[in-house]
Each structure stands twice: as structure tokens, then as C-alpha cells.
PDB file of N, CA, C and O in Angstrom, chain B, residues numbered from 101:
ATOM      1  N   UNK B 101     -38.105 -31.328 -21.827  1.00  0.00           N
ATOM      2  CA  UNK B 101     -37.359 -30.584 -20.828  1.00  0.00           C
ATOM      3  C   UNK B 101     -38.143 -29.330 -20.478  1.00  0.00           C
ATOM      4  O   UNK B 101     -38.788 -28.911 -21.440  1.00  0.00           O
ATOM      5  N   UNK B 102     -38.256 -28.661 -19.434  1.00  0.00           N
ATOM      6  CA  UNK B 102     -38.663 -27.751 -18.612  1.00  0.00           C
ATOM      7  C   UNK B 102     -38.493 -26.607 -19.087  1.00  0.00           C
ATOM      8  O   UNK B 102     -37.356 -26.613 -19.558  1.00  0.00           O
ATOM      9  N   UNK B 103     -39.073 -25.383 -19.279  1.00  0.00           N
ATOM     10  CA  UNK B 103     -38.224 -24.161 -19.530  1.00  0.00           C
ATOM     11  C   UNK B 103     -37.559 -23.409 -18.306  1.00  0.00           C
ATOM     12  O   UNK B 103     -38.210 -23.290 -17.268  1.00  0.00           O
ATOM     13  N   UNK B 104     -36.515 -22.995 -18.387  1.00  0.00           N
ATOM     14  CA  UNK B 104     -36.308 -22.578 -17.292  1.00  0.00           C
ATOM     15  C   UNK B 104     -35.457 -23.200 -16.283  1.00  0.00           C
ATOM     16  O   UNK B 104     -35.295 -22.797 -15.131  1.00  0.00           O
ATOM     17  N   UNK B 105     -34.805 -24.464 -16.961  1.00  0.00           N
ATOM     18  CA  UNK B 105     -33.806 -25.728 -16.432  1.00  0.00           C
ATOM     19  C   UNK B 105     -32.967 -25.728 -16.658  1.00  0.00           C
ATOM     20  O   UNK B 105     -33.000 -25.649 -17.886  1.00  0.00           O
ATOM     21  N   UNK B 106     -31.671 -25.777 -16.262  1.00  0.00           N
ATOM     22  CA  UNK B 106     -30.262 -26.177 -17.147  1.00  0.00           C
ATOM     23  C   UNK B 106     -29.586 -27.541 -16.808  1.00  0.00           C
ATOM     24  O   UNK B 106     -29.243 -27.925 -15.690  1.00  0.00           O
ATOM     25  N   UNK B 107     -29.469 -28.166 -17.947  1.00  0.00           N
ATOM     26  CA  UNK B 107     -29.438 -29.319 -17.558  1.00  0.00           C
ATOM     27  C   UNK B 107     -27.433 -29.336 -17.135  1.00  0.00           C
ATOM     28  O   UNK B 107     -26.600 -28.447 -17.313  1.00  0.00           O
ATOM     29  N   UNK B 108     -27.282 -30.702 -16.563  1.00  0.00           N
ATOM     30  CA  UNK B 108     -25.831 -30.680 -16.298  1.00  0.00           C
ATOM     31  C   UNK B 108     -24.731 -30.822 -16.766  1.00  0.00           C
ATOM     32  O   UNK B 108     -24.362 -31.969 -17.017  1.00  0.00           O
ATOM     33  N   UNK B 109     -23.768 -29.591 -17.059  1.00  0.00           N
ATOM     34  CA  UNK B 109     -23.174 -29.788 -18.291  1.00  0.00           C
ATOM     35  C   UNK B 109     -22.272 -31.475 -18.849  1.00  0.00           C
ATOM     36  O   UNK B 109     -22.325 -32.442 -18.090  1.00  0.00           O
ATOM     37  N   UNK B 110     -21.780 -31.536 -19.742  1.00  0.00           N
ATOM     38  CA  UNK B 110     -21.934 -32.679 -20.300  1.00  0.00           C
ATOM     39  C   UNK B 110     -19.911 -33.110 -19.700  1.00  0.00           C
ATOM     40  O   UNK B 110     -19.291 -32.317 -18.992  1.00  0.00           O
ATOM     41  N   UNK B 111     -19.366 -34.294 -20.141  1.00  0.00           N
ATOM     42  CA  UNK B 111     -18.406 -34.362 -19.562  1.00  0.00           C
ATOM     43  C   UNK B 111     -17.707 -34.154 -21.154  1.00  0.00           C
ATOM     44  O   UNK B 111     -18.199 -34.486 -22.233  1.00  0.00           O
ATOM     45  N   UNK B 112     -16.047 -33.309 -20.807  1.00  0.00           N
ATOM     46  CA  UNK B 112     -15.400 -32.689 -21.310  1.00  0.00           C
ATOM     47  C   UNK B 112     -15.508 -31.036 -21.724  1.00  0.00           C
ATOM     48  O   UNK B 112     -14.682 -30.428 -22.406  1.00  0.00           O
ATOM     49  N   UNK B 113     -16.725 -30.491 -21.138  1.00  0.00           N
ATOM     50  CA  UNK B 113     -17.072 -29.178 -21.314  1.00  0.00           C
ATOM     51  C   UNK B 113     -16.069 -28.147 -19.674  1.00  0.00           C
ATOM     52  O   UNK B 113     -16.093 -26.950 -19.388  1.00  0.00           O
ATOM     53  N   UNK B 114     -15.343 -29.320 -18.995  1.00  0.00           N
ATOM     54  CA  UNK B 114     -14.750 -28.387 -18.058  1.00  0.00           C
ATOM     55  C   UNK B 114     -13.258 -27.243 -18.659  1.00  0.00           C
ATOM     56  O   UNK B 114     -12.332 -27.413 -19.453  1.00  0.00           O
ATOM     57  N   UNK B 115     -13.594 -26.377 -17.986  1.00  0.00           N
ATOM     58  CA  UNK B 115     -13.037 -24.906 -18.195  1.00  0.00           C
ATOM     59  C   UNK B 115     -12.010 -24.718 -17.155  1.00  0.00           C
ATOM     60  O   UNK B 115     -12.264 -24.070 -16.141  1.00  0.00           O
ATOM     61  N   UNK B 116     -10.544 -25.407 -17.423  1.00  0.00           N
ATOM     62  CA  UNK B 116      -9.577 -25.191 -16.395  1.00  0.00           C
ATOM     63  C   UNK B 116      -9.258 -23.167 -16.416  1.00  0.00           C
ATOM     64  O   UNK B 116      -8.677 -22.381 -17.164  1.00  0.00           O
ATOM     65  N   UNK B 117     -10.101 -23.074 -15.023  1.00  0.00           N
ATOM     66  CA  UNK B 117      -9.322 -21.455 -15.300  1.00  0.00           C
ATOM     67  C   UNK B 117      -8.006 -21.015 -14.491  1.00  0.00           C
ATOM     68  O   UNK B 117      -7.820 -19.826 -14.235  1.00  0.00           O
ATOM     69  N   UNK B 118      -7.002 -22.115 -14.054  1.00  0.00           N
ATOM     70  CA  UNK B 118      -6.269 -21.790 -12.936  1.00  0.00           C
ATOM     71  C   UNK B 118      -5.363 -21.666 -13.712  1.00  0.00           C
ATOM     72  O   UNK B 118      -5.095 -22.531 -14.546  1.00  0.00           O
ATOM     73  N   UNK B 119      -4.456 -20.111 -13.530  1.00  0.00           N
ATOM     74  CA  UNK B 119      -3.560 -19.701 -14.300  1.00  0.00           C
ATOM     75  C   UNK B 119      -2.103 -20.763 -14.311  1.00  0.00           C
ATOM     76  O   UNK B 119      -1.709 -21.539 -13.440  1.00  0.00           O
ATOM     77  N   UNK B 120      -1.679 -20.519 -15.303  1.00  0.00           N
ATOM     78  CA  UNK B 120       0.113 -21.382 -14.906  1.00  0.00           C
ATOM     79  C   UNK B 120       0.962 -20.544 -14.440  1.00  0.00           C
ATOM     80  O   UNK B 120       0.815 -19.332 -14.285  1.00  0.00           O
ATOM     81  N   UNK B 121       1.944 -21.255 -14.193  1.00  0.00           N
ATOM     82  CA  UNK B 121       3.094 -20.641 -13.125  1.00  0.00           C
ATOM     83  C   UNK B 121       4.022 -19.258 -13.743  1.00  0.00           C
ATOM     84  O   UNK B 121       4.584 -18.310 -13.194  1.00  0.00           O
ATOM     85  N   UNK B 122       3.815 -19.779 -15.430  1.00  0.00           N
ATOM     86  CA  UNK B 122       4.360 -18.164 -16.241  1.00  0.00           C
ATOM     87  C   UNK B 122       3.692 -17.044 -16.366  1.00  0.00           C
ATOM     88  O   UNK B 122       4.197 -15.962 -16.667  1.00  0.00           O
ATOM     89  N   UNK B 123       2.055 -17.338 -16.048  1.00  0.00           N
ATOM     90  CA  UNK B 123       0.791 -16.094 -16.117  1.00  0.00           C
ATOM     91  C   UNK B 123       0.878 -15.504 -14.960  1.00  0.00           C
ATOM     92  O   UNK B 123       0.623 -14.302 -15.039  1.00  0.00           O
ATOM     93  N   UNK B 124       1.254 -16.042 -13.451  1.00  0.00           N
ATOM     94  CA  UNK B 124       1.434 -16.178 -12.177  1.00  0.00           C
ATOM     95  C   UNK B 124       2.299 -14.667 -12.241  1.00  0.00           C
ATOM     96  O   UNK B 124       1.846 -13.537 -12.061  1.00  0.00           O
ATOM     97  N   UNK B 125       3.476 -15.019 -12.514  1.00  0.00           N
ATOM     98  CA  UNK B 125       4.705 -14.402 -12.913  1.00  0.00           C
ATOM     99  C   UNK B 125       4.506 -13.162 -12.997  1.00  0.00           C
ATOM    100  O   UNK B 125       4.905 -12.324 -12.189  1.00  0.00           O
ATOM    101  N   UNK B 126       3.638 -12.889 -14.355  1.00  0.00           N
ATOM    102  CA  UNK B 126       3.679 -11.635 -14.914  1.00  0.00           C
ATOM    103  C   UNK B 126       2.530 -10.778 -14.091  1.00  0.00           C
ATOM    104  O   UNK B 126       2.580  -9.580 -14.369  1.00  0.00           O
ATOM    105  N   UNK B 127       1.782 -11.038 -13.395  1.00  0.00           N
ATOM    106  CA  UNK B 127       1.076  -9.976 -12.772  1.00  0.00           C
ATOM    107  C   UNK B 127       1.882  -9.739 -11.036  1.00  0.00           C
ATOM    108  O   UNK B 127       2.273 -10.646 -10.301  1.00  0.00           O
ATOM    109  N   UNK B 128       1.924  -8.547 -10.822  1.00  0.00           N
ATOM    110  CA  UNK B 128       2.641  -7.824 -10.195  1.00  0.00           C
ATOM    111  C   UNK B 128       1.120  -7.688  -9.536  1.00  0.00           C
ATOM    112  O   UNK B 128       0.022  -7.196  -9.795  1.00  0.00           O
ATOM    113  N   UNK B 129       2.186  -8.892  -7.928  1.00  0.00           N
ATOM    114  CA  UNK B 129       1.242  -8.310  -6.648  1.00  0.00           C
ATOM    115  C   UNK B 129       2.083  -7.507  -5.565  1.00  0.00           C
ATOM    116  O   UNK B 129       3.232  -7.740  -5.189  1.00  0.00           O
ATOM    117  N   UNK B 130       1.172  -6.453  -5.140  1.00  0.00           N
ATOM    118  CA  UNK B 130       2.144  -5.176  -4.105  1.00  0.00           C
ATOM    119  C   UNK B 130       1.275  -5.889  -2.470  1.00  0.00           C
ATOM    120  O   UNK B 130       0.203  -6.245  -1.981  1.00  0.00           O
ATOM    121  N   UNK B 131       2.215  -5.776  -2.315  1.00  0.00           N
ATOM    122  CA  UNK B 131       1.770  -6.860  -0.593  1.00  0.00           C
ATOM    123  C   UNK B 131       2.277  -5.600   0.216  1.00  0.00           C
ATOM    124  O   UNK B 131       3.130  -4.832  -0.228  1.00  0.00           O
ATOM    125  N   UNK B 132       1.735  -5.480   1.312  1.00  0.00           N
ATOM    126  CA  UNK B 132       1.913  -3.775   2.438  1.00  0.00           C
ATOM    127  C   UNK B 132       1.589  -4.489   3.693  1.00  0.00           C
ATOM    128  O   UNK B 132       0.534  -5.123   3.665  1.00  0.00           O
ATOM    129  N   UNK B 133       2.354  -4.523   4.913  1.00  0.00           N
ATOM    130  CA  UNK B 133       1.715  -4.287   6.199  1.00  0.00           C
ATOM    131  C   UNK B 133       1.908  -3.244   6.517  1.00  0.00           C
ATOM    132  O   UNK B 133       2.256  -3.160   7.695  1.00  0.00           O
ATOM    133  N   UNK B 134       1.813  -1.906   5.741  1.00  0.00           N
ATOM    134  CA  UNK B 134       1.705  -0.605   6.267  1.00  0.00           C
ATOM    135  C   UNK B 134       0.066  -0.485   5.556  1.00  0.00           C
ATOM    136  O   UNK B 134      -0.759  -1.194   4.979  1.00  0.00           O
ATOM    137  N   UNK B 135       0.225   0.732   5.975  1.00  0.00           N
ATOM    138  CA  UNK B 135      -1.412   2.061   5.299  1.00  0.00           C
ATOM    139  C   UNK B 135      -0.798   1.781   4.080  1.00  0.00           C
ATOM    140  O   UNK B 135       0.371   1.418   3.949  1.00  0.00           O
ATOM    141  N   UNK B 136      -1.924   2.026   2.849  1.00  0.00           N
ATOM    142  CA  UNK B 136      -1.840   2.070   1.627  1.00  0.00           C
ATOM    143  C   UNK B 136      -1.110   3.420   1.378  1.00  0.00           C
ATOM    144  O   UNK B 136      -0.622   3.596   0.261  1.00  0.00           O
ATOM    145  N   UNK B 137      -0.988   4.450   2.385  1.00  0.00           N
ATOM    146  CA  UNK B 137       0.185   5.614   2.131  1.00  0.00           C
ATOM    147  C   UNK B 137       0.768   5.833   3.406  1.00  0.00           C
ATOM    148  O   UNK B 137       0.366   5.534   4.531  1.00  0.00           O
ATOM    149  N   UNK B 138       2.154   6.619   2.877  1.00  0.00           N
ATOM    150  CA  UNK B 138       3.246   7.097   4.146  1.00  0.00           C
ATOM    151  C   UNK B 138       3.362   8.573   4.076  1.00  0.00           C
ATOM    152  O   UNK B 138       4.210   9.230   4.680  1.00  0.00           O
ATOM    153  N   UNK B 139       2.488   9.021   3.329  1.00  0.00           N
ATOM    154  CA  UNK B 139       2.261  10.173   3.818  1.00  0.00           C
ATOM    155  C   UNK B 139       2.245  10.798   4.969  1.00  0.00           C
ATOM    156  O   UNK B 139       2.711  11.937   5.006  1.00  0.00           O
ATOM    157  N   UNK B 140       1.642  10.126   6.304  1.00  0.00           N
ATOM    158  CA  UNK B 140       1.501  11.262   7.565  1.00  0.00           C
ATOM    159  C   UNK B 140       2.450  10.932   8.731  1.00  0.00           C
ATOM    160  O   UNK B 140       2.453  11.293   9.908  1.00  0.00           O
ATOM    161  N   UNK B 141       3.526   9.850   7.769  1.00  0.00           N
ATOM    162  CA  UNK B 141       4.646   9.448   8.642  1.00  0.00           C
ATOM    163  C   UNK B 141       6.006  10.371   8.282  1.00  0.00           C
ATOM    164  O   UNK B 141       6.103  10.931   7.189  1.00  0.00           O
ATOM    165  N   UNK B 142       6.953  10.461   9.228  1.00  0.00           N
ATOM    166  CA  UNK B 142       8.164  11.094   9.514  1.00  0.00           C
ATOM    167  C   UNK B 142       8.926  10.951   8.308  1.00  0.00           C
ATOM    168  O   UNK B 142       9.035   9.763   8.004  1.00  0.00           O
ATOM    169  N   UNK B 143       9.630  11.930   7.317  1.00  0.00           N
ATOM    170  CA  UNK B 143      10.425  11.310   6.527  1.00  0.00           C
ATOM    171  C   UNK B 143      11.292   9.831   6.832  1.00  0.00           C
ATOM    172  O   UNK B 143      11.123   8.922   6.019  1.00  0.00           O
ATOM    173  N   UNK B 144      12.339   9.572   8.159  1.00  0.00           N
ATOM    174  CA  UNK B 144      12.544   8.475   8.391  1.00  0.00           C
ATOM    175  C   UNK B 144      11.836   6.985   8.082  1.00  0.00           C
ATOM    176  O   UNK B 144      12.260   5.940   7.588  1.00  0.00           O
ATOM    177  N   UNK B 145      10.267   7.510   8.739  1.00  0.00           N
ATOM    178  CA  UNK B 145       9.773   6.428   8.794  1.00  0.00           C
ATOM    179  C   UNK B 145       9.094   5.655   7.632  1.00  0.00           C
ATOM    180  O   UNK B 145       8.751   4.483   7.473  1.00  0.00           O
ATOM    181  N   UNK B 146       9.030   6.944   6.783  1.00  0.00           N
ATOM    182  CA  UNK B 146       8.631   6.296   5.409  1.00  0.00           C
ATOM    183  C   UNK B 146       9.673   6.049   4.382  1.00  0.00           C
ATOM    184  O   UNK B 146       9.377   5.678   3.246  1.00  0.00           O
ATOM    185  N   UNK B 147      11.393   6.336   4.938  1.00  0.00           N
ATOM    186  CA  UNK B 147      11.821   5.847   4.153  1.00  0.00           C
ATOM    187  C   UNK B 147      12.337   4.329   4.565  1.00  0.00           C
ATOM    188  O   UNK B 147      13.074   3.762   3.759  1.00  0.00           O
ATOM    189  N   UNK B 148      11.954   3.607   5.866  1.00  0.00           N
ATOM    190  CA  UNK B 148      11.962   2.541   6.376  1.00  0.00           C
ATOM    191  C   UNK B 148      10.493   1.939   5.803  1.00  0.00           C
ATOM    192  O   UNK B 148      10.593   0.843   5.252  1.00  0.00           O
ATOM    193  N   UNK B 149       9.452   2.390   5.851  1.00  0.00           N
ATOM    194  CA  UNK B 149       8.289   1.678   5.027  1.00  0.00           C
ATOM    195  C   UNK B 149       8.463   1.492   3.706  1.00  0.00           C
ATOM    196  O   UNK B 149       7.864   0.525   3.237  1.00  0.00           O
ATOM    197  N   UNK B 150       9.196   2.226   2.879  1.00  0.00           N
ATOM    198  CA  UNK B 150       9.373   2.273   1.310  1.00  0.00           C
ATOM    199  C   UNK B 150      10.458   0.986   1.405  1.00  0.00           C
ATOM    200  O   UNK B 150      10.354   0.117   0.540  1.00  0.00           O
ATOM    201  N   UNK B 151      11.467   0.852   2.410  1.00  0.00           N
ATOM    202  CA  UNK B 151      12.492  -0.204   1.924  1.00  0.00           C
ATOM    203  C   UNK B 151      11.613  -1.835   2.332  1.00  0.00           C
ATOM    204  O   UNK B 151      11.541  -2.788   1.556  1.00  0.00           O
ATOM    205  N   UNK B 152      11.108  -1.787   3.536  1.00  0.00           N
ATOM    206  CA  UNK B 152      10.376  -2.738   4.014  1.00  0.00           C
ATOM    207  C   UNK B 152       9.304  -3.274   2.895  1.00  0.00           C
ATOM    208  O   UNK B 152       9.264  -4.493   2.727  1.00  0.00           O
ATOM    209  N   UNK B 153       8.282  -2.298   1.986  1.00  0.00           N
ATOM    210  CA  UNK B 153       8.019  -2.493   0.956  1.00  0.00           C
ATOM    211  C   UNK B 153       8.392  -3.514  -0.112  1.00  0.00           C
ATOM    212  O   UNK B 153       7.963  -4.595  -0.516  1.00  0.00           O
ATOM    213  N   UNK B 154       9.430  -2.640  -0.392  1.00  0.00           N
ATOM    214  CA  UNK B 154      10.682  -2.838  -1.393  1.00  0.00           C
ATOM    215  C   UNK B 154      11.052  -4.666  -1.044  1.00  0.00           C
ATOM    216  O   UNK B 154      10.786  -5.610  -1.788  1.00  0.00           O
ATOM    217  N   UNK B 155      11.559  -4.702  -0.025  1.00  0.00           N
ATOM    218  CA  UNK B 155      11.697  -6.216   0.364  1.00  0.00           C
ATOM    219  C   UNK B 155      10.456  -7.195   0.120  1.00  0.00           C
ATOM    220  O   UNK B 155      10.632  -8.259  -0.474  1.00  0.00           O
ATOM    221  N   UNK B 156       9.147  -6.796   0.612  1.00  0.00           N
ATOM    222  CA  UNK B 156       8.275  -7.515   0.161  1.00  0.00           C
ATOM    223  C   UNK B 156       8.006  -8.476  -0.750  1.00  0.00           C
ATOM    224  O   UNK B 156       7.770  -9.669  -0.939  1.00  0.00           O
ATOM    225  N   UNK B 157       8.221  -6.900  -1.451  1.00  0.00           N
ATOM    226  CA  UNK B 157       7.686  -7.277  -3.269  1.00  0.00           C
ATOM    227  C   UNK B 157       9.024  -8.110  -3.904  1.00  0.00           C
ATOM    228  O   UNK B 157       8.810  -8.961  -4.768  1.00  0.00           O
ATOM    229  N   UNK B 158      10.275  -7.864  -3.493  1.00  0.00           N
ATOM    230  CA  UNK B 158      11.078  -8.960  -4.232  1.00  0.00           C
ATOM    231  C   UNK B 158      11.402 -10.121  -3.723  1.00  0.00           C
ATOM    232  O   UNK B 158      11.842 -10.913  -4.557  1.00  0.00           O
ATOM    233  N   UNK B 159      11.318 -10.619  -2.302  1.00  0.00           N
ATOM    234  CA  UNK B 159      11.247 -11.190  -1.583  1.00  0.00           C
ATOM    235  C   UNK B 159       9.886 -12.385  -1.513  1.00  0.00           C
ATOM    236  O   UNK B 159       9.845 -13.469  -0.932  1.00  0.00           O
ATOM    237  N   UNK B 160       8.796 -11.650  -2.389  1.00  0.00           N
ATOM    238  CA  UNK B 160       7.195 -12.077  -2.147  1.00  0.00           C
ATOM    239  C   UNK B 160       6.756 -12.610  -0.712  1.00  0.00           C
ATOM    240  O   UNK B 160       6.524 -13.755  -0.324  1.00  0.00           O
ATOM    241  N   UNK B 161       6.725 -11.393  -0.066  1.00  0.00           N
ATOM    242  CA  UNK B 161       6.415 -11.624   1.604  1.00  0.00           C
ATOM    243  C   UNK B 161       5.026 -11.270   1.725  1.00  0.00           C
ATOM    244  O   UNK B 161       4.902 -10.182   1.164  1.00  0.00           O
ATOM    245  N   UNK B 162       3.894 -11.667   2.195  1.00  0.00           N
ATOM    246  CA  UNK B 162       3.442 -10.846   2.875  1.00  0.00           C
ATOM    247  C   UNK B 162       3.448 -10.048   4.335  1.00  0.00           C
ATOM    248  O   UNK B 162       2.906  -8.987   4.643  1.00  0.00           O
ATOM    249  N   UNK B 163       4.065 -10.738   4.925  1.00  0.00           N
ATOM    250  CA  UNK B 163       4.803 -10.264   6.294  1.00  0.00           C
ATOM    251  C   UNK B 163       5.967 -10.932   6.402  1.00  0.00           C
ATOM    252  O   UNK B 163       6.361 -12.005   5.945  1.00  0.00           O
ATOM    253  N   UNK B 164       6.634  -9.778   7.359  1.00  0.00           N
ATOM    254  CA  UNK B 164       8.162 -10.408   7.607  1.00  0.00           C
ATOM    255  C   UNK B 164       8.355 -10.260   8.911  1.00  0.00           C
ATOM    256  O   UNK B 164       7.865  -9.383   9.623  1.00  0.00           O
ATOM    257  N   UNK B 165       9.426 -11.547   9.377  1.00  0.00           N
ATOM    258  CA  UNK B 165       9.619 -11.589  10.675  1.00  0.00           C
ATOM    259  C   UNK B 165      10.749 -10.546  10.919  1.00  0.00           C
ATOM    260  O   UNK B 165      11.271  -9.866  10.035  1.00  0.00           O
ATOM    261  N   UNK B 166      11.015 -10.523  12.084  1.00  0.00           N
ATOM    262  CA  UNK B 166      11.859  -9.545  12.840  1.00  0.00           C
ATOM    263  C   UNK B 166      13.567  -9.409  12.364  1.00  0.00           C
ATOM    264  O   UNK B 166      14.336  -8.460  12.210  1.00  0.00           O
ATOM    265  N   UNK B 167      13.639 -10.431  12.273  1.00  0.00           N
ATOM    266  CA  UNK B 167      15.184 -10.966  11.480  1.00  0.00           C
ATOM    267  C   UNK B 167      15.438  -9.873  10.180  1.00  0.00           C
ATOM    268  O   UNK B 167      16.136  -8.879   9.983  1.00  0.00           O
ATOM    269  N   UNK B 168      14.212 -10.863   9.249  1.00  0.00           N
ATOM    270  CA  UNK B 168      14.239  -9.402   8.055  1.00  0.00           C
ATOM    271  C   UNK B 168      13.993  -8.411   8.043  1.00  0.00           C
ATOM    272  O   UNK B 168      14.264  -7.862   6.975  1.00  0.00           O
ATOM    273  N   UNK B 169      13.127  -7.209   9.497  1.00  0.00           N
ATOM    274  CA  UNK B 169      12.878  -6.388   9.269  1.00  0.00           C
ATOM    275  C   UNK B 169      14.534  -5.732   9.900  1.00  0.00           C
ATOM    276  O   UNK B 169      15.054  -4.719   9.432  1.00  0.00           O
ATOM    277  N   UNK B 170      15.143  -6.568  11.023  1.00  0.00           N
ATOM    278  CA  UNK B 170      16.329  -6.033  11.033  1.00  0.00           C
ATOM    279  C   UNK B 170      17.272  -5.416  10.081  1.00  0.00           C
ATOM    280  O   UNK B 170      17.685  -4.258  10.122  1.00  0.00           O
ATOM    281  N   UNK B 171      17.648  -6.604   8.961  1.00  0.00           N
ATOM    282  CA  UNK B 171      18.325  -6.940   7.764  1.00  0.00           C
ATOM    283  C   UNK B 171      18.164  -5.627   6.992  1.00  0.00           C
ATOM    284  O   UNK B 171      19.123  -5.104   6.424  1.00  0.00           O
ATOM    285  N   UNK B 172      16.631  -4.980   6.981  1.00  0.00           N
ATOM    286  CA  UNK B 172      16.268  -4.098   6.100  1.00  0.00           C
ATOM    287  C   UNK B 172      16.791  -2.738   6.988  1.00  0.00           C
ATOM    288  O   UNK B 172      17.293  -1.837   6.317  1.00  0.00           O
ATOM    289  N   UNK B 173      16.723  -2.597   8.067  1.00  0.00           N
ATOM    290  CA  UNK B 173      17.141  -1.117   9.141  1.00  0.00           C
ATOM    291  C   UNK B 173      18.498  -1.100   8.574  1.00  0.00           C
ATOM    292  O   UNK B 173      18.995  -0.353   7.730  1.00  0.00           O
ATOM    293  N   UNK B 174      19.083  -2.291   9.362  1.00  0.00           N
ATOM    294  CA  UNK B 174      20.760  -2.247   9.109  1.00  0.00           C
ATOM    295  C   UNK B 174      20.873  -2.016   7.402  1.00  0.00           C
ATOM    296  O   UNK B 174      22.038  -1.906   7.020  1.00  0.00           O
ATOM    297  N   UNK B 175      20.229  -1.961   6.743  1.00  0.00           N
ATOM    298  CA  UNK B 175      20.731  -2.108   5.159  1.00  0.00           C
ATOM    299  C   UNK B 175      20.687  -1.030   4.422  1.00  0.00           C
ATOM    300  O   UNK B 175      21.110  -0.830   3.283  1.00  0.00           O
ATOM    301  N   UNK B 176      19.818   0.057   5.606  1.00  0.00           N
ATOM    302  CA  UNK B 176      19.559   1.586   5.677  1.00  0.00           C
ATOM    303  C   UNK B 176      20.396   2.471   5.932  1.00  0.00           C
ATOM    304  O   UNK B 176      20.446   3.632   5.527  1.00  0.00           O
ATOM    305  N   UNK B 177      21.639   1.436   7.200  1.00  0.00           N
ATOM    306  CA  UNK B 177      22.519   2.404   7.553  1.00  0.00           C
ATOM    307  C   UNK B 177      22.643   2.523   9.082  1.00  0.00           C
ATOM    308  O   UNK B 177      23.619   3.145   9.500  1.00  0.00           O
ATOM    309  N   UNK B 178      21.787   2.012   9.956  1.00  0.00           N
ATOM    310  CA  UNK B 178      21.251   1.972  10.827  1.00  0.00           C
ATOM    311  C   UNK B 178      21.876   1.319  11.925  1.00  0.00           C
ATOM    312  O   UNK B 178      21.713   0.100  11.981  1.00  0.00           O
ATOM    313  N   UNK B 179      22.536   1.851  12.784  1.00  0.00           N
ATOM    314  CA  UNK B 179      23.492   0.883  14.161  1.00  0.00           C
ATOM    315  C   UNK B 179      22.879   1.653  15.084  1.00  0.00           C
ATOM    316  O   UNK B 179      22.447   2.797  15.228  1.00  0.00           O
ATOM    317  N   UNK B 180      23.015   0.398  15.791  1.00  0.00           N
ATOM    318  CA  UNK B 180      23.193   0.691  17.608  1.00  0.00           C
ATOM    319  C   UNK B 180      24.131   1.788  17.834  1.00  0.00           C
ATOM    320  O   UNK B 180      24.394   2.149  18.981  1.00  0.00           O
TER     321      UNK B 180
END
């Protein structure tokens, strides 16, 4: 054999690395269609980005349609 070759690994040496559905679980993903801060927004508006947030992450959205962003105004307090 060659130096400098690797030969092809052999069969049963595969390395399942795809997590399971309970490892899945435990890492906490934060999903945003805002700026990573609400800092240079209106108190209002960041307390509508913090709930919209908030829905995301328990919801596991990465975007939400109009319906839910309603759901979340009105759930603020919020009428016509």
C-alpha cells in the first residue's frame, strides 16, 4: 500500500451521527424573524416582537402566517 492512501473504510465501521428525537428535544432552538435585538424599537413594538418570539419558540415556527400573528396582537390586548 502507498503512503499517503486511505484505504476504504471497511463495512460495519459506519458512524450513525443523526441525533434521536429525545436529543432533538433537549437543545433549545430560538427561531426570530426580527433583528437579533429590539432595542431601537418602540416599547410597543418590542413588546409585540417579544410575544411573537415567545410564540415561535413554543409553537416551533420559524415564520408565522398572518392568522397567528393576529392571534398574538389580539392576545396582547389589542382591538380594532
Amino acid at each position: 500500500m502507498s503512503q499517503g492512501l486511505e484505504t476504504a473504510p471497511t463495512e460495519g465501521t459506519f458512524v450513525d451521527r443523526r441525533k434521536s428525537p429525545a436529543e432533538l428535544k433537549s437543545i433549545p432552538i430560538e427561531r426570530r424573524q426580527f433583528a437579533d435585538s429590539h432595542e431601537d424599537l418602540s416599547p410597543d413594538a418590542a413588546e409585540l416582537a417579544r410575544a411573537i418570539d415567545q410564540y415561535k419558540l413554543v409553537h416551533r415556527r420559524r415564520f408565522i402566517t398572518y392568522e397567528e400573528m393576529l392571534s398574538t396582537i389580539l392576545s396582547l390586548g389589542y382591538h380594532k
